[in-house]
C-alpha angles and dihedrals in degrees: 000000000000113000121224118233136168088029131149127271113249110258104224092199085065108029131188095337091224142123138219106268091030112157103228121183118229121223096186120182113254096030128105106197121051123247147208133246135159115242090238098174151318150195109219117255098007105051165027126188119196134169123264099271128244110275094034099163091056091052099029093098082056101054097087123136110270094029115133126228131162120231125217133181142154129252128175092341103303119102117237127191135181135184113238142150139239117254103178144347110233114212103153135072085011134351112260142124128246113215132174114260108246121256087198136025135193119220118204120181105218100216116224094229088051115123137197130221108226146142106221122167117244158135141208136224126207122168093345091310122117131200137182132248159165113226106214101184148022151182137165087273100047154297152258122231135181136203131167123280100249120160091206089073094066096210125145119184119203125194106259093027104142100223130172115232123199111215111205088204114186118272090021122129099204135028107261121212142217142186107240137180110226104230107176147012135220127177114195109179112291089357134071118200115205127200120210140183119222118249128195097340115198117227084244082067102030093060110049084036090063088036087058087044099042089052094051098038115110125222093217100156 
């Protein structure tokens, strides 16, 4: 799990910046892959309760009092993050997980023209017709995708050609869609890159799609 150094002290006049229902993505030491959870409560300066996160059996043996996670979540649209630990796992009256409340946070903007280098499974459809792709790169706007040049897939992009694109994100069971605006066109040897903006994303998209963000984002100051 990456530290967080050089970061901001809280400012208690503020606070945590965050609301009740609130996703939060879960970096928990000794474990490789990042989790959800919902910002459920808190009292100021001694705790913080979430829910049991998404994927529970596979972190439970994690979830010990001491263990270390960094929390992330969006506000605003700024990305914060803290280092805390976990003070008890809550099975009884209700599920839920007690952390310690931060003493310092870290605030990140994600730009809008930020982009992620990635390698993410996918495939498009335009006018019934579906094509397979590797998406290489993504941001909260859009993102860019390539495929190889072959003249059997009769496909032909236009700049302005409303698509929907399928992300295979990591952790997720199913392939998940979006409408996009194609943007640009680049054509490097046998392959062609698209770039495309994100049109009317769904919450089933937007959220796996900022899990995914929030898991691969860095904390440089």
């Amino acid at each position: 799990m990456e530290g967080i150094e050089d970061i901001l002290e809280l400012d208690k006049s503020e606070g945590l910046n965050i609301e009740i229902g609130t996703e939060v993505y879960l970096d928990i030491t000794g474990v490789s892959f990042s989790v959800s959870s919902i910002f459920v409560g808190l009292l100021e300066n001694e705790f913080m309760i979430i829910t049991l996160p998404k994927r529970f059996k596979s972190v439970q043996n994690k979830l010990y009092p001491g263990n270390k996670m960094i929390v992330k979540y969006l506000h605003e649209g700024s990305l914060y993050a803290f280092q805390t630990s976990v003070i008890e796992m809550i099975t009884d009256p209700i599920r839920a997980l007690a952390i310690e409340y931060p003493k310092i946070v870290q605030k990140q903007e994600l730009r809008v023209v930020k982009r992620n280098s990635v390698v993410i499974p996918g495939r498009v459809e335009l006018k019934k017709n579906h094509l397979p792709v590797v998406v290489f790169d993504i941001s909260k706007k859009g993102c860019c995708f390539k495929y190889i040049d072959d003249k059997k897939n009769n496909f032909i992009f236009r700049e302005g050609d409303l698509l929907r694109i399928f992300c295979q994100f990591p952790g997720v069971e199913s392939e998940l869609g979006a409408m996009a605006y194609i943007r640009n066109i680049r054509r490097e040897k046998r392959q062609i890159s698209i770039g495309t903006e994100f049109s009317d994303m769904t919450k089933k998209f937007i959220s796996p799609l900022m899990e995914f963000l929030c898991s691969i984002e860095g904390f440089q100051s």
